[in-house]
C-alpha positions in Angstrom: 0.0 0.0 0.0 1.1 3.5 -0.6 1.7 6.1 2.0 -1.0 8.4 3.3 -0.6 11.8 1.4 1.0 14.1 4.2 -2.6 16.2 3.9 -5.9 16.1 2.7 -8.7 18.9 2.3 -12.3 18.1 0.8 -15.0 20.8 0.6 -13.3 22.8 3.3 -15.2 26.2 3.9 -14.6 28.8 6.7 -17.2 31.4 7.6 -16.1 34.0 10.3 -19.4 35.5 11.8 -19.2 39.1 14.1 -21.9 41.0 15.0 -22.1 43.3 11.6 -21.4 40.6 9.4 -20.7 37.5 7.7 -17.0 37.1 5.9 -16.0 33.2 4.1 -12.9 32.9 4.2 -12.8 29.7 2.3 -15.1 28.2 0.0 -15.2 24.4 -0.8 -11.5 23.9 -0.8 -10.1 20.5 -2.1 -6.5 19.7 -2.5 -4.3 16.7 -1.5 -0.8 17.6 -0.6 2.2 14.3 -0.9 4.5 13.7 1.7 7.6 14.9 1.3 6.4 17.8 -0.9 6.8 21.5 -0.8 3.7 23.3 -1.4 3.7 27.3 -2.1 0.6 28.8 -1.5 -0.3 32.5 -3.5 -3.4 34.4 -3.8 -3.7 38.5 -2.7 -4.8 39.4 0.5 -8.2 38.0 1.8 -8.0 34.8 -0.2 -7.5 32.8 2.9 -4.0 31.7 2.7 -3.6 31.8 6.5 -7.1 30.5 7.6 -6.0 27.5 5.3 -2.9 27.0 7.3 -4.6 27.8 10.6 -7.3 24.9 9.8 -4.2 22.3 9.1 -3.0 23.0 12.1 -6.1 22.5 14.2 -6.5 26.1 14.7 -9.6 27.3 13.1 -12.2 24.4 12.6 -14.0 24.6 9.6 -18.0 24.6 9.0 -18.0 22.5 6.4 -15.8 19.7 4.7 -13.0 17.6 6.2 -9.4 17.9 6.5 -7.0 14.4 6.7 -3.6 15.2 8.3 -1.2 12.1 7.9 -4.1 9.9 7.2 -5.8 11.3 10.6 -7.4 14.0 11.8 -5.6 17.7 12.4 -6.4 17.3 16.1 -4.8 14.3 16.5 -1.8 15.5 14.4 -1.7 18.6 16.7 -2.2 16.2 19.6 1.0 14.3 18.6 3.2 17.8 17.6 3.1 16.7 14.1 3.0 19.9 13.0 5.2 22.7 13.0 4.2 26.2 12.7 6.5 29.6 11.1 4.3 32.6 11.9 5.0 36.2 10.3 6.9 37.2 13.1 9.5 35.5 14.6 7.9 35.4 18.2 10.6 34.8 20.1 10.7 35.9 23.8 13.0 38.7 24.4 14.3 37.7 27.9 15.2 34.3 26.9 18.4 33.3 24.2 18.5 31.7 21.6 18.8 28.2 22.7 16.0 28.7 25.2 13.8 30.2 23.0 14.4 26.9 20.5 13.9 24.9 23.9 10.6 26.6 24.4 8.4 23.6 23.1 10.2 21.1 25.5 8.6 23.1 28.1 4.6 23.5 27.3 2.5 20.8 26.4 2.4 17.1 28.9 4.4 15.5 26.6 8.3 15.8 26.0 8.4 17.2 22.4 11.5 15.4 21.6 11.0 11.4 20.0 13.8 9.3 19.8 16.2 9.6 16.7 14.7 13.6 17.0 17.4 16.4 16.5 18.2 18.2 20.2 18.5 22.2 19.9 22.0 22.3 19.6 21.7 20.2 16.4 19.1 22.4 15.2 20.7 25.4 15.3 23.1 24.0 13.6 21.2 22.8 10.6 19.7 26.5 10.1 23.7 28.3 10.3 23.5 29.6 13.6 25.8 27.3 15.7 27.5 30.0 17.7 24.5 31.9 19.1 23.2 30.2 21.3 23.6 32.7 23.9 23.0 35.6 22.2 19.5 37.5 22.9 16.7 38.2 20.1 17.2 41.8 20.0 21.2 41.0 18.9 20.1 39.1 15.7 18.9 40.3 12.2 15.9 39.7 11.5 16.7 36.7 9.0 18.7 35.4 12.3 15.6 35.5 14.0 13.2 33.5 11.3 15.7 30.7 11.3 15.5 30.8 15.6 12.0 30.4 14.7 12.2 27.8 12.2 14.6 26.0 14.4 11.8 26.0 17.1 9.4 24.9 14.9 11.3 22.0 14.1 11.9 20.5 17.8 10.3 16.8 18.1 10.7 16.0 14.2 7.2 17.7 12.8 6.5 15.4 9.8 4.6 18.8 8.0 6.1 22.5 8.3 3.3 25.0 8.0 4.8 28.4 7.4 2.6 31.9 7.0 4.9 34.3 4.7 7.9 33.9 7.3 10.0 35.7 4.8 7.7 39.1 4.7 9.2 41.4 6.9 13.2 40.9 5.5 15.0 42.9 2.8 15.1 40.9 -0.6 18.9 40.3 -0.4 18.2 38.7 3.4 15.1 36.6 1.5 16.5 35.4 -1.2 19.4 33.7 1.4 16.7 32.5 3.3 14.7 31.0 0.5 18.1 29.0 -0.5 18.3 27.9 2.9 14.6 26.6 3.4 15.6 24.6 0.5 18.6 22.6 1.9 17.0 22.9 5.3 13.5 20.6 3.3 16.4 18.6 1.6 17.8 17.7 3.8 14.7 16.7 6.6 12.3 15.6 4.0 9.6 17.2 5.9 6.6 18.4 3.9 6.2 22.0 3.7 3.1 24.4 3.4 4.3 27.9 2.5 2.2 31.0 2.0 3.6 33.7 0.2 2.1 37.1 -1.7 5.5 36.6 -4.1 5.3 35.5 -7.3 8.7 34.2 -8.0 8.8 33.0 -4.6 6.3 30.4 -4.5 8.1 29.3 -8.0 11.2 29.4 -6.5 10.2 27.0 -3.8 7.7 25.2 -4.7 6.9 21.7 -5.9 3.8 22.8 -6.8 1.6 26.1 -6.3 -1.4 26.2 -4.9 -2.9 29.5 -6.6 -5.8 31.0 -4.4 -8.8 33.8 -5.1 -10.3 35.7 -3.2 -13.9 36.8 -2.3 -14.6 34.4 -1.0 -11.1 31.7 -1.0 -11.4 28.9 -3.5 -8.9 27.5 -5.4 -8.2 28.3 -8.3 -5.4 26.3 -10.1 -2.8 23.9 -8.4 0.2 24.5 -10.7 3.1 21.8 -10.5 6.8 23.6 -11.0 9.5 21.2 -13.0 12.5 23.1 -12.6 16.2 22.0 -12.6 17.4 20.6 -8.8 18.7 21.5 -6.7 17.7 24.9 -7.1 19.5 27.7 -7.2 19.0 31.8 -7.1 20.3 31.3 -10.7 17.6 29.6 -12.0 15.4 32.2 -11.5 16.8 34.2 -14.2 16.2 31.0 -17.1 13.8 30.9 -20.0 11.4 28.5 -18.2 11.3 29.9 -14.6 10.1 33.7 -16.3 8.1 31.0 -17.9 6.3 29.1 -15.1 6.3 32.7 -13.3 4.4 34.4 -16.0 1.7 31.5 -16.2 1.3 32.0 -12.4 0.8 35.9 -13.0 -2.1 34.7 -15.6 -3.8 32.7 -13.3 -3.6 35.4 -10.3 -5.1 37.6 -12.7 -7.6 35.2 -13.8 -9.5 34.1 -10.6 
C-alpha cells in the first residue's frame, strides 16, 4: 500500500461571523498535498491563505468539509506535535536566548516534544547556520537570524509537516533570497513536507513543488500548478527561459480568478 498523502482537504469552507457581518474565508477547498512535498501557496490578500494554514493545524475548525492530516485527523496531528508552525513574526521571547527560546516547546504541552532519533536544539541550530549563538539574545540578531530561531523551534520533536505563514515578509530581498536558498537545503535535507504562504510570485516558484494558486472573495482554489525546474535549485535559475516561464503563467492565473 502506498503512503497516506501528508494532507488532505475536501469541501473545506470557513465562515467568520461578528456581529455586523458574515466574511468566508474559504469556499469548498479540495487539494491533496504528498509527503515529502513542498507546497507554495499565493493568492492577494483576503484569499484565505492563512485560515487555510490555521485549519491544518487545528486552529480554526471549519464549517464544512473535512481535512485528513497524515491519514488522521488535524487534532490528532496537533495532539501528537506533528505539526510545525512559522508565523509572520519571529515570536521569540525577548528575555530568553536563543537556545532557550528553541527549547521553548520542551517546556509547554504534557508530553516531551522530543521522539527518539529527534534532532536536540543544539543540532538544530546548527542545521539553520547559527551554531555560535546560542547565547545571544533576540534583539542582537537580524531579522533573518531570527526567522531561522523560529524555524529551528518549529522544528523541535521531528514535525512530519512544516506549515509556514509568509515567514520571509518582513526581511530585505537580499536577506530573503538567502533564506529561500536555505529553506531549500534545510527541506532537503529533513524531507519534511512544507506548506508555504507567500504574496510573491517568483517566490512560490522558487520553492515550490507545486503552487497552490488562491482567489479571493470568497477563497477557492483556483489552479494547483506543478513547478519542474532544474534541482537543486538555485537563485540562478530564476533568471532561465522556463522559470520567467512558469512565473508568468502563475501571474495569468492570479489575474484570472
Amino acid at each position: 500500500m502506498s503512503p497516506a498523502p501528508a494532507l488532505q482537504c475536501e469541501g473545506v469552507s470557513v465562515r467568520f461571523v461578528s456581529n455586523r457581518q458574515s466574511v468566508t474565508a474559504l469556499e469548498d477547498v479540495s487539494l491533496t498535498v504528498e509527503a515529502g512535498s513542498l507546497l507554495t501557496v499565493l493568492g492577494p490578500s483576503g484569499c484565505g491563505k492563512s485560515t487555510l494554514l490555521r485549519v491544518i493545524a487545528d486552529i480554526v475548525r471549519p464549517q464544512a468539509g473535512a481535512v485528513r492530516v497524515l491519514g488522521a485527523s488535524a487534532e490528532a496531528a496537533r495532539r501528537s506535535r506533528q505539526i510545525g508552525f512559522v508565523f509572520q513574526d519571529a515570536t521569540l521571547l525577548p528575555w530568553r536566548n536563543v537556545i532557550d527560546n528553541v527549547r521553548l516547546p520542551l517546556e509547554v504541552g504534557t508530553r516531551p516534544a522530543l521522539s527518539a532519533g529527534a534532532m536536540g536544539p543544539e543540532e538544530l541550530l546548527r542545521l539553520v547556520g547559527l551554531a555560535g549563538w546560542e547565547r545571544a539574545l533576540p534583539h542582537e540578531l537580524s531579522g533573518g537570524m531570527r526567522q531561522r530561531v523560529a524555524i529551528a523551534r518549529a522544528l523541535l520533536g521531528g514535525p512530519r509537516i512544516l506549515l509556514m505563514d509568509e515567514p520571509f515578509g518582513a526581511v530585505d530581498e537580499i536577506t530573503r533570497d538567502r533564506l529561500n536558498e536555505e529553506l531549500l537545503r534545510i527541506w532537503r535535507e529533513t524531507g519534511t513536507t512544507i506548506v508555504f504562504v507567500t504574496h510573491s510570485i517568483y517566490e512560490a516558484a522558487f520553492l515550490g513543488s507545486s503552487v497552490l494558486v488562491l482567489a479571493a472573495n470568497p477563497g477557492r482554489v483556483c489552479e494547483i500548478v506543478p513547478i519542474r525546474l532544474d534541482e537543486p535549485r538555485m537563485l540562478s535559475v530564476r533568471e532561465s527561459p522556463e522559470f520567467m516561464r512558469q512565473a508568468a503563467h502563475l501571474r495569468a492565473v492570479l489575474e484570472m480568478c
